[in-house]
N, C-alpha and C positions, 0 to 999 in steps of 0.2 A: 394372420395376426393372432397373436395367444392373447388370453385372458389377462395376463399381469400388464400385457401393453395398450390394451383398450384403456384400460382401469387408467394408466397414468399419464395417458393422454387427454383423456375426460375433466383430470383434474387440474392439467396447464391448463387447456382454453377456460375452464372454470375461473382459475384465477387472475387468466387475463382480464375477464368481461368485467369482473365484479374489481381490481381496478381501473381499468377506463371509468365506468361508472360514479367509484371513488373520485378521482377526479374532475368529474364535470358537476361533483355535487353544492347546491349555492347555501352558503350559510348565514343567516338571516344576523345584522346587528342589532345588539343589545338594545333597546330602548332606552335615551337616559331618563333619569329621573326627574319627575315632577314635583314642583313645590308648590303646594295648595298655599292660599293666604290662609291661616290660622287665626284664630278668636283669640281676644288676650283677655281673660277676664281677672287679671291681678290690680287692674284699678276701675274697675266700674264697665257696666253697661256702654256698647259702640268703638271699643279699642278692637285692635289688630295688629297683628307682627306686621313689621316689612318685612317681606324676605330674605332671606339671609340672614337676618339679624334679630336681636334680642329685644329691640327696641318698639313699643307700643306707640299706635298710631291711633286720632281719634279727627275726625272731621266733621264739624259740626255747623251750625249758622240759624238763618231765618232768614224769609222775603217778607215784607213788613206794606203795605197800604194802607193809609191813613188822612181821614179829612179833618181839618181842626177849623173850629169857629169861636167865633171872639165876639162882644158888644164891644162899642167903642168905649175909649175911656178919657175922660174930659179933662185927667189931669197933667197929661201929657198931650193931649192932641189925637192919639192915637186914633185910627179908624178903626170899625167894626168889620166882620168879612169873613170871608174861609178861605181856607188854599190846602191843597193836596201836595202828600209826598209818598214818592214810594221808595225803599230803602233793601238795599241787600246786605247781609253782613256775613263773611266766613269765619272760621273760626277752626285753626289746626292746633293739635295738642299733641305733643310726645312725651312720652315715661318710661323711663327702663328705672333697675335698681340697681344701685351702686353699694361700696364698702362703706360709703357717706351717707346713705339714705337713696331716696327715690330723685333719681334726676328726672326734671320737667320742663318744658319749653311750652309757652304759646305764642299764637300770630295770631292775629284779628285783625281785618280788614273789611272795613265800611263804607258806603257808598247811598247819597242820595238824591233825591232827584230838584230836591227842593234844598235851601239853608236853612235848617230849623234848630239851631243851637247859637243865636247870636245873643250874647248880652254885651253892655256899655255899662261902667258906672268908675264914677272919682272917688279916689283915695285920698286923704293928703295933697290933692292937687294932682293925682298922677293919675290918668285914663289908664285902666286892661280891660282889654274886651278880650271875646270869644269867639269868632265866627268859623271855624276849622270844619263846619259842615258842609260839603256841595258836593257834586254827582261828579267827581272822579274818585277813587278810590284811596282813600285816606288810612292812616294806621292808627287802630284801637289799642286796648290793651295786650301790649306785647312785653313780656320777659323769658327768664329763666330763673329756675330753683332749685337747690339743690337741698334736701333733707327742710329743716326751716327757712332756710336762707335764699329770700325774695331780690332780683335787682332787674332794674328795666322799668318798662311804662307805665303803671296799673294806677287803679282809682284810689282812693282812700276812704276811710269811714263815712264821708257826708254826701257820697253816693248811693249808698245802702238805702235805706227807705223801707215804707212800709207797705202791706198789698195793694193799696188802694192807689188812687191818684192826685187827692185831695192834700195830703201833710207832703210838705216841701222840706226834705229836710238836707237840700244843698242851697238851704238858705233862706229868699221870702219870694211873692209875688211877683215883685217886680214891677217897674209901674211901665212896663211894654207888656205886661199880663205873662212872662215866662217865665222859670225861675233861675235865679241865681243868687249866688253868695261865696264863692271862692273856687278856690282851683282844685278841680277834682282826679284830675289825671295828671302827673307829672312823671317825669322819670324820678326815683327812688329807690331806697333798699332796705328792708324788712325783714327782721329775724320772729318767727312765732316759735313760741311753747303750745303742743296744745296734749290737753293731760284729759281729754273728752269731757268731762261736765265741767273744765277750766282750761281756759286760753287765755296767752298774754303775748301780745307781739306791740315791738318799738321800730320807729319806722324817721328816716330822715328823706324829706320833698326836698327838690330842687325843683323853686315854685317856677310857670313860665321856662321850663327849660330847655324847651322847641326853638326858642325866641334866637339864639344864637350863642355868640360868646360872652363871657363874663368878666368881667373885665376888675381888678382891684383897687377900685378907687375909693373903697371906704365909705362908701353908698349907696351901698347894691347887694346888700347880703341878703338876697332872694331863698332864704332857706329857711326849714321851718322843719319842729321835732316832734312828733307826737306819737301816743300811745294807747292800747286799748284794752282794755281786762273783762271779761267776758264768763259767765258761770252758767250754769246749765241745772236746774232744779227740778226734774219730772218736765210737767209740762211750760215750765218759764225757762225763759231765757232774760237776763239782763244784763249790758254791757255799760261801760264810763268808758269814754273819749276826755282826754286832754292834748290839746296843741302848742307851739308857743312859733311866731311867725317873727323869725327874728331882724328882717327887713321894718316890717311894722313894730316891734317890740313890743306886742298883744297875745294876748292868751286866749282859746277857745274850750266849753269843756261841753259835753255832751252827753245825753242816753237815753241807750231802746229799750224798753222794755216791751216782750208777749208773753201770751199767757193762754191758752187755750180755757175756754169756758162757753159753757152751756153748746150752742151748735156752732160757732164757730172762735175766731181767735181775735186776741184784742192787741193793738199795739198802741203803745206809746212813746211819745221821741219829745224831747228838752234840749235847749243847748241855751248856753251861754259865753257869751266875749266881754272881757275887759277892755275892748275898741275893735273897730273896724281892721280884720284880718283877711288875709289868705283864707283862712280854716270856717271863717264863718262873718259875714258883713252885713248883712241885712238891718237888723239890731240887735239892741242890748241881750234881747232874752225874747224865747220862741219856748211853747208848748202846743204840742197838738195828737188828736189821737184817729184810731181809724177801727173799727170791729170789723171782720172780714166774717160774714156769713155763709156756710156753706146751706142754700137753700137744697141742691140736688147735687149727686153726682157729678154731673156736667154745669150748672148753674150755683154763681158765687155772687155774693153781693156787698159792699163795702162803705159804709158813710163814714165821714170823716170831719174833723175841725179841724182850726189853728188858729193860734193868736199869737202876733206879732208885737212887741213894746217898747218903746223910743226907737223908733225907724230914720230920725232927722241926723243925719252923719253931716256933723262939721270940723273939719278938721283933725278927722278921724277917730269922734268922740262921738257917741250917741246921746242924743240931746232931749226929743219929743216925737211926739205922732206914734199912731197904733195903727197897724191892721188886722183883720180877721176876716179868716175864708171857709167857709161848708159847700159840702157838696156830697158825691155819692157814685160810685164806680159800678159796673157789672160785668161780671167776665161771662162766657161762657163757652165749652169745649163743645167744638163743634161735630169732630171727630178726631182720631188719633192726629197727632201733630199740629191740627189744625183749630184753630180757636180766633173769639171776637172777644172787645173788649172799646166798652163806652162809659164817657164819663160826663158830666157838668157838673162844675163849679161858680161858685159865687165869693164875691174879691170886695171888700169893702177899703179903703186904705185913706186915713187920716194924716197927713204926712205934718201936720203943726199951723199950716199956711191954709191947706186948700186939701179937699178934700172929695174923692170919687168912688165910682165902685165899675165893676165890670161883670162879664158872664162870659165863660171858656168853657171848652169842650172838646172830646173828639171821637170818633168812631174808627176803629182798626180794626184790621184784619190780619192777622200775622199767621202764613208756615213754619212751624219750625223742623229741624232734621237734625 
């Protein structure tokens, strides 16, 4: 065998081995791609994309335990006593941005263990009450919005209030010692301006409109129009509420003013009704204030008034009787998320005829997330 035949034999079995080799080699697949959940920080602190999509997600809520105590009160009958609730609430939020502005949705759903939101009182002859509290899980404030434009479940101006727990300002007392004075969550629709040191939004309730259908009998115009204007000065802020409940054909007007001074902040709330309304029933005219103290970091403190004046509704006119309540809140942050928050008050109420007082209270403990 010569040199040139070695040589090109060397180099067939060569390229035999090296593809056999070829052949039995395993080639690994691609890994697909992962999608991390992403931070959304285009509308505030706790947002998040869904995946896939453009759309900001936000989930939020609080577990709430709470013991409330009462004196009795002699003008109703009513017993003294305490009673415990414990309360869970969630709370979804979506945001993306549209060619229209910022679209938004929310859901709220609440649950408690105990009914702690019942009131009763006559209108014109006509009973609403409220008891839509108890331990299945019930729907809060739920809509959609798109740029200004609010429509769905939400609350209205006389929900708002002040830090404290003492000024009532969805309304008075009450002579079962809770508060009320109108309908504070309806379905509605809501357009705001807001130009940052000035807002203005107009808003039409459809008052009671859980209740069912509505029917056009020319007696039942259950709607009501109101509006709010709002300015922003450094450290004050001051808004006017006007309402007009066109079932009742009464007017309601209102406002908050705060103010930051000395170590903490001072608020004040007024309203007034030309008769017994949706927007506001208690009586004629209410003023009350509240200073929120920041004693520490962690530690707030809050004393509060209010006075009540012609409280005697006949006929859906406000006639006589006053009341007036003080009292005194403290919060305090216990650690991150976590905080207490105790109050007692004092209820004096002259109602024309007869006349009582009471002591309420209560201690909570609320998580929030």
């Amino acid at each position: 065998m010569n040199i040139k035949s070695l040589l090109l034999g060397s180099a067939a079995a060569l390229a035999a081995v090296s593809g056999a080799q070829a052949a039995d080699a395993i080639v690994a697949a691609e890994p697909e791609p992962m999608e991390y959940v992403r931070v959304c920080d285009a509308f505030g602190t706790g947002y998040f994309y869904i995946p896939g999509t453009e759309t900001c997600l936000k989930i939020g809520g609080y577990v709430r335990v709470q013991v409330d105590g009462r004196s009795d009160f002699d003008l109703t009958g009513a017993q003294g006593g305490y009673r415990t609730n414990t309360r869970g609430q969630i709370a979804v939020e979506a945001k993306n941005d549209t060619e229209f502005g910022t679209l938004a949705s929310k859901i709220t759903l609440r649950a408690n263990t105990n009914v702690s939101n019942t009131y009763s009182v006559e209108v014109d002859g006509e009973d609403y009450s409220d008891s839509s509290d108890n331990n299945d899980f019930y729907l809060e404030e739920t809509y959609l919005q798109l740029g200004g434009l609010r429509v769905g479940y939400f609350y209205n101006y006389f929900d708002n209030g002040l830090p404290g727990e003492t000024v009532l300002s969805d309304g008075g007392p009450g002579f079962g010692g809770g508060g009320f004075g109108g309908d504070t969550l309806n379905n509605g629709i809501r357009y705001t301006y807001d130009a940052g040191s000035f807002s203005v939004y107009g808003q039409v309730d459809a008052f009671n409109s859980q209740a069912g259908w509505k029917t056009d009998n020319g007696s039942d115009d259950e709607i009501g129009v109101n509006g709010v204007i709002t300015g922003k000065f450094g450290g004050v802020t001051v808004d006017f509420f006007a309402g007009y409940d066109f079932d009742r054909e009464e007017a309601a007007f209102a406002s908050t003013l705060t103010a930051a001074i000395g170590p903490g902040s001072l608020g004040v709330f007024g309203a007034y009704a030309t008769g017994a309304n949706r927007y506001f029933d208690f009586a004629e005219w209410t003023i009350g204030a509240e200073y929120a103290i920041k004693v520490t970091d962690k530690f707030s403190i809050a004393p509060g008034a209010q006075y009540w004046d012609n409280i005697t509704v006949v006929n859906g006119d406000f006639e006589d009787g006053d009341a007036w309540r003080v009292g005194v809140t403290a919060d305090y942050k216990i650690t991150t998320n976590l905080a207490a928050k105790a109050t007692i008050n004092y209820t004096d109420v002259d109602s024309g005829t007869d006349s009582a007082d009471r002591w309420d209270g209560f201690l909570r403990l609320q998580r929030s997330f």
